[in-house]
N, C-alpha and C positions, 0 to 999 in steps of 0.2 A: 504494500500500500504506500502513496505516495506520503502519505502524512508517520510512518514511521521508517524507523531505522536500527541498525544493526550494529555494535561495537562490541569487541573482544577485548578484555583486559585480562592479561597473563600478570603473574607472579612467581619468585622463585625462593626459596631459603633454604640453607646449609643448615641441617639440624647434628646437632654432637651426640650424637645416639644410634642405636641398631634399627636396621628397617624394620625390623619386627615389632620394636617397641613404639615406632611411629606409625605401622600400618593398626597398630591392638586400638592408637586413641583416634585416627580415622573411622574406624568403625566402629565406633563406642559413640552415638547421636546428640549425646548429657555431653561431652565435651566439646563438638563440635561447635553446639546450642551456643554453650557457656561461651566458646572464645568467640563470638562474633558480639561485639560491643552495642550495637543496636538490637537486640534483642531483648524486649521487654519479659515474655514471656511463651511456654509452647505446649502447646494441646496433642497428644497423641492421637491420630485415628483409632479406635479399636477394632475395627472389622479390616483396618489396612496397615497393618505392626510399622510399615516404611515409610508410611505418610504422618502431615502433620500439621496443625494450623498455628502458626507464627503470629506474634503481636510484635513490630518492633514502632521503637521509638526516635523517632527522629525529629532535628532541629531548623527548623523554618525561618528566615530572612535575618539568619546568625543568631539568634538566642530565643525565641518562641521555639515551643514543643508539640508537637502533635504524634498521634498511633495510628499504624496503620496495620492490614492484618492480610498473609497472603498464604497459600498451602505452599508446600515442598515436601518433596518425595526423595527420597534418598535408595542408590542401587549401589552395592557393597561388591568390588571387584578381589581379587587375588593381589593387584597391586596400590590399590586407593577406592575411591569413594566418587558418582556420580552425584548430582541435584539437578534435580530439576521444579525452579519455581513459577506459580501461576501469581499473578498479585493484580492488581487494580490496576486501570486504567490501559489494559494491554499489553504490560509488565511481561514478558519471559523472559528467566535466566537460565540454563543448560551449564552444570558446571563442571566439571572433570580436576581433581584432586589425583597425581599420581606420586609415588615414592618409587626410588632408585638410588642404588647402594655410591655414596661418593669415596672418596679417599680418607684415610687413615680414621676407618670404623664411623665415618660421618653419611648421615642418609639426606637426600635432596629431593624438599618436596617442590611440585609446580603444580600451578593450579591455571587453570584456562577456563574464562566462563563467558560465555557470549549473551549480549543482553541485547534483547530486541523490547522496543517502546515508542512510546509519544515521540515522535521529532524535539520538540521544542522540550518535552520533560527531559531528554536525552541527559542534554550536560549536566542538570541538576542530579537527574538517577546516579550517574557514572561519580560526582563530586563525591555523593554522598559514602555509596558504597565502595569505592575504591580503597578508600582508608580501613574500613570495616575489616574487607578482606584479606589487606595487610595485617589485621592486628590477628585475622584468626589465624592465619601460619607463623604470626609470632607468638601466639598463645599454647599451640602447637609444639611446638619449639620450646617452649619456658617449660611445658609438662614433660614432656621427653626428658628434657635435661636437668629436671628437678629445681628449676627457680622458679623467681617470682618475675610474672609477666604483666610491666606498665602498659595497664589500658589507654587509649586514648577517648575516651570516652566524653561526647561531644564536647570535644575539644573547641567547637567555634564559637560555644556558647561560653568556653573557658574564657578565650582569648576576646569575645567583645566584654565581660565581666573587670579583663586587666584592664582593658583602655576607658573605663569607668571608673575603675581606680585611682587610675592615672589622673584622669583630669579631675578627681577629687584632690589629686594630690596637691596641682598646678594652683587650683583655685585656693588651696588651704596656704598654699606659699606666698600668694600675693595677697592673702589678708594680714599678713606675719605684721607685716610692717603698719597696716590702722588699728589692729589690736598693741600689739606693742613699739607705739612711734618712737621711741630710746636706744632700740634695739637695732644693731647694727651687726651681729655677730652675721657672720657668712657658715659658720658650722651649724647652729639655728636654724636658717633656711634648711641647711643641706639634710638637717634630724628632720626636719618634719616630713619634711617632700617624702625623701625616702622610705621612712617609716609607712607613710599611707603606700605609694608605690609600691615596696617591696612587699608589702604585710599582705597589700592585698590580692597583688599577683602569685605569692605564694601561699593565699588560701585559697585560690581560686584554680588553681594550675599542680595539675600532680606533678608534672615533671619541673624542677628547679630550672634548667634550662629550655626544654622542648626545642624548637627552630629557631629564637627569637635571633639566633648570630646569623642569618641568613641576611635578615638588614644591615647590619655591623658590614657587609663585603659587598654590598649594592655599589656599584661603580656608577649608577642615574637612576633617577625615579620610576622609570619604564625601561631599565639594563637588568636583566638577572645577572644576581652574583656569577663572577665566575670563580670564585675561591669561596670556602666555608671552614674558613679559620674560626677558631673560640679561644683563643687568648688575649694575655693584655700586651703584646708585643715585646720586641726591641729597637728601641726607638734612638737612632744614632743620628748624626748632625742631620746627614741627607733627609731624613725623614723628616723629623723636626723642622726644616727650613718648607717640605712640601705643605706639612699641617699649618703652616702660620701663614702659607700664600692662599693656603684653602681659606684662611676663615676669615681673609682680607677678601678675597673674591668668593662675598657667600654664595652667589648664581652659579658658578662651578664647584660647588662643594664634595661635589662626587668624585673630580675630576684626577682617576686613576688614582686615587688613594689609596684603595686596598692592594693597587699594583705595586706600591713601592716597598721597602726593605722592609716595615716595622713587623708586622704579622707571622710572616713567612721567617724572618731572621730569628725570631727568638726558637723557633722551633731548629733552624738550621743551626744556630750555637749549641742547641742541647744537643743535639746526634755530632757535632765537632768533639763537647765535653766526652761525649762517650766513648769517643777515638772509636768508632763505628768502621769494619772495614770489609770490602766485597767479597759476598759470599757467609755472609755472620749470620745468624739467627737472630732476628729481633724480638722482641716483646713491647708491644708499643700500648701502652694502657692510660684510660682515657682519649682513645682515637677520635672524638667527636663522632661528625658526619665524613670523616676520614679521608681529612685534607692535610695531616701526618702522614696516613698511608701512602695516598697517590704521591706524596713528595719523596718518599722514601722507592717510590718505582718508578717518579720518573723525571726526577730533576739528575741531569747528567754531572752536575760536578759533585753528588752524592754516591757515594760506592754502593751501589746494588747488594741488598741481602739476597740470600736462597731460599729465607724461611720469615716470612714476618708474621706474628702470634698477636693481635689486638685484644682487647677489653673494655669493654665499657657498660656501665652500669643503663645508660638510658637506652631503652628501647625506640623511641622512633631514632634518635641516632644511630641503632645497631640497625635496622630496615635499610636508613638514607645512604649507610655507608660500603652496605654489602652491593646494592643496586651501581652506586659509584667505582666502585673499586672494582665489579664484573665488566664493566665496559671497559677501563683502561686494560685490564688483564685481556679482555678480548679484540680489543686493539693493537696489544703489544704480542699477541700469541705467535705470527710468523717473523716478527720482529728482534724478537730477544731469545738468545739463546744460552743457558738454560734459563725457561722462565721459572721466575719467582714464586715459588708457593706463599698464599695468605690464606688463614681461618683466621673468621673473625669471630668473637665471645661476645653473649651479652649476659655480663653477670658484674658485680661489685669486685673491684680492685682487689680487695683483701679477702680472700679464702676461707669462708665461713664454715667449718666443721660440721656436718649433716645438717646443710641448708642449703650449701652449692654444689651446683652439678659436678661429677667425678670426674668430667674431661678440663675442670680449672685450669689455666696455666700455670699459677700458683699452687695448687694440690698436689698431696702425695703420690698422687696415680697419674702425675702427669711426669714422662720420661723426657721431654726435651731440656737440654741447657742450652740456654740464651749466652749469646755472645756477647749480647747489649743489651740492656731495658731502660726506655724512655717515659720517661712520665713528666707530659708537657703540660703545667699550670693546673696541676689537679691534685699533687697529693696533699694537700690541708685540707682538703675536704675529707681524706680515708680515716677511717674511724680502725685502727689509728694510722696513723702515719708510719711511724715504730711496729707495727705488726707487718704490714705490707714491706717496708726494709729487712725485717727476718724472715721473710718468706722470697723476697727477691734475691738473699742471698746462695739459700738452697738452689734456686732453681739456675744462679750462674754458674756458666761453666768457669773453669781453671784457667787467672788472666781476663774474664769477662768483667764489663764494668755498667753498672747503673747509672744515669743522669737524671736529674732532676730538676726543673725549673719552680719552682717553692716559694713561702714566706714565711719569712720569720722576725721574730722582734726586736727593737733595740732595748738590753739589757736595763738597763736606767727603766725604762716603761714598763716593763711587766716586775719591777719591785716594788715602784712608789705609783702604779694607776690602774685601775679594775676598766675604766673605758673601754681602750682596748679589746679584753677580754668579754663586757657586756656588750658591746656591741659585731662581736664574731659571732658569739651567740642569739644577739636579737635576728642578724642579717644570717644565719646558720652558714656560716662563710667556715668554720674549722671547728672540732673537739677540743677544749681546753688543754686535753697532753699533750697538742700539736703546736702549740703555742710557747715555743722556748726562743732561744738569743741562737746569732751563730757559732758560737761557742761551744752552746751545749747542743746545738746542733751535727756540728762537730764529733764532739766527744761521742754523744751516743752510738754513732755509726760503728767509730773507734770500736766500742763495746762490744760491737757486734760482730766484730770480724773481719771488716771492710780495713782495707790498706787504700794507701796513698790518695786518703782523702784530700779532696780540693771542694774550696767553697770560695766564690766570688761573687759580693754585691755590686749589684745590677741596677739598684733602685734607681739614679737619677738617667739610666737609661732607659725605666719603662714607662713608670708610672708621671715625669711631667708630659714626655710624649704621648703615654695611652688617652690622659685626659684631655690634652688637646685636639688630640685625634676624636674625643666623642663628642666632646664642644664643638665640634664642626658638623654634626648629625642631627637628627632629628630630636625631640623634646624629650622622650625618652631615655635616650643615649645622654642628654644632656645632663638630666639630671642623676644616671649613673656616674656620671662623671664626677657629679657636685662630691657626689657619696663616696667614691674611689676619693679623691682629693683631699677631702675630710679624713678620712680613715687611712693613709698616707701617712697624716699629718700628726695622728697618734702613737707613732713609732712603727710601722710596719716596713719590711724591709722585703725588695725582693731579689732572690739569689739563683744563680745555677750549683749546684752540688753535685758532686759525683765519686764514686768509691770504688774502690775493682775487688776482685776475690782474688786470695792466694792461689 
């Protein structure tokens, strides 16, 4: 019919488990149900054990709710699982789920569902349910592997909830000054904003970062990023000089900023720290949306690993990054010889004893030694920091070295000021025993085993260039800035570290 249309949306994921034990939760209906995030609720046929009437929930012109209710039939293969749904408005979906055995005891599902509907419902049907269908091969995948699997669960109605926040925040910022006309303090402004922003975007938002650094690498208002950096850079002259013509010329504010050294450089100094060299196994934890990764395969004056091993705790970043990193690998496949093996993890940093899945990089059951492990602007967030350094030394090999890109405090402020320390906790930026000097920074490593420790502050290389880099951004960024600036300013320091194994 001329008023409908047809589109196929595939998906694929690398699950760390047996096909048997991913084919047992394909065919198990209670799970499938469960990982599909719009699904309100499910009625069994009882005269038809395969069929089923569906209620799902979905959200309407970004934050209104409505239900809607369709059948689906499900046909159970030797290798995965068929659907087929009827729903309203002329709705059919046909889906095909199959499993096949990947490399080193890893199983690969895909899933291919063709959706035929309204013409003009088209792009709204596809918006909505494409995310859906990612999160059930991630949910999929979390069960296999024994973790725990972040929903994205109307996420749109998350995301218009922050920018209500936000502009709660904006308008509480500009009253500072008719409530208290005396008041001149710039850390003032930067508490209040921030407090409303952050508080209410992290009530509102399961994930602490989700996508939001996607804008952070916008090169123009209508340019997709081409980079998906999540750091606060390193910021050296050249940089510095580009961020202060940017914010003199605010009509070109975009203008290749994310191209220049500051982003990309602080990641290129840590894998330098690491004396990183071709052919090494990497373990790169914290990958983002795995704009580490692609750098580590395809920036030429970086020595090529054989084996790079990822981690990270957020799931649509573990989705964004595997989709990313299969096209560059299938880009570089008659290219590069021998190519690079990647698996990428989606589980927390630190190696949780009967909570994380048994294929951890950090686990006892896991046989690879890392030649290097990177940990780019994320370990003060690990719960602890000091557990994830004793587990990363296990898993180096002989002569392997860790780097780290970190903060830490200046001595003097965490004996005589709890700020600091209330405010890691208000913004849940680190765990209190990640909060030492570099000193004791130092020392602890010492402790543990690590030789030929080296530690170098960085701070006036990151953070005056990170914030002027965000003060050239939108309102947002802006006021991240205030907040970095502020919290800066209460002794935080920030370092590269790095340590090798005997």
């Amino acid at each position: 019919m001329v008023f409908t249309s047809t589109k196929t949306i595939s998906f694929k994921k690398t699950i760390h488990a047996l096909p048997d034990a991913v084919l047992a939760l394909l065919h198990d209906p209670k799970v499938l149900f469960a990982a599909n995030p719009l699904i309100a609720g499910v009625i069994q046929d009882p005269s038809k054990p395969h069929t089923y009437t569906i209620t799902d929930t979905l959200v309407v012109l970004g934050y209104f709710t409505t239900t809607t209710k369709y059948t689906a039939q499900l046909d159970l293969h030797k290798d995965g699982v068929d659907t087929a749904v009827v729903a309203s408005l002329g709705t059919r979906l046909r889906g095909q789920y199959r499993i096949r055995a990947g490399e080193n005891g890893t199983t690969v599902l895909e899933e291919d569902t063709a959706v035929e509907g309204f013409s003009l419902m088209m792009p709204y049907i596809i918006k909505t349910m494409a995310p859906a269908h990612e999160q059930i091969l991630e949910s999929v995948a979390a069960k296999a592997e024994n973790r725990d699997s972040r929903h994205m669960k109307q996420l749109s109605r998350s995301e218009m909830s922050a920018r209500i926040f936000l502009l709660a925040a904006v308008i509480s910022a500009c009253l500072v000054p008719c409530i208290y006309p005396y008041t001149t303090s710039l850390s003032l402004f930067a508490v209040i904003v921030s407090l409303l922003s952050l508080l209410g975007v992290r009530t509102k938002m399961g994930d602490p970062y989700s996508l939001f650094h996607l804008s952070l690498n916008k090169l123009g208002e209508d340019v997709p990023p081409k980079t998906e950096w999540l750091n606060m850079g390193y910021w050296q002259p050249c940089s510095l000089k580009l961020v202060q013509v940017t914010i003199k010329f605010r009509e070109q504010k975009y203008n290749s900023l994310t191209s220049c050294c500051g982003l990309e450089a602080l990641a290129t100094k840590l894998i330098q720290a690491a004396q990183c060299k071709t052919g090494d196994s990497i373990l790169d934890v914290g990958y983002g949306t795995g704009e580490s990764v692609i750098l580590l395969l395809s920036e030429p004056s970086i020595p090529r690993p054989s084996l790079i091993i990822g981690v990270t705790s957020l799931s649509s970043h573990h989705i964004r990054a595997e989709k990313r990193v299969e096209r560059i690998l299938a880009h570089q496949e008659s290219k590069v010889d021998p190519p690079t093996r990647v698996l990428l993890h989606c589980a927390d940093a630190v190696h949780q004893p009967g909570q994380a899945s048994p294929s951890h990089p950090l686990g006892p059951s896991s046989t690879v030694k890392y030649n290097g492990i990177l940990a780019l602007d994320c370990a003060y967030h690990f719960n602890t920091r000091w557990t994830f350094l004793e587990q990363s030394l296990e898993k180096l090999a002989s002569g392997g070295r860790i780097a780290l890109a970190d903060i830490c405090f200046d001595p003097d402020i965490l004996k005589r000021s709890r700020t600091a320390w209330a405010a890691s906790k208000l913004f849940q930026l680190m765990p209190k025993a990640n909060m030492v000097s570099p000193k004791d920074y130092v020392a602890r490593m010492m402790e543990m085993g690590y030789v030929d420790v080296q530690l170098e502050d960085i701070s006036q290389d990151v953070f005056p260039g990170f914030v002027r880099f965000l003060k050239a951004r939108e309102i947002g960024w802006k006021v991240f800035g205030l907040t970095l600036e502020w919290y800066a300013g209460l002794g935080a320091k920030f370092i590269i570290v790095s340590g090798a194994r005997v």
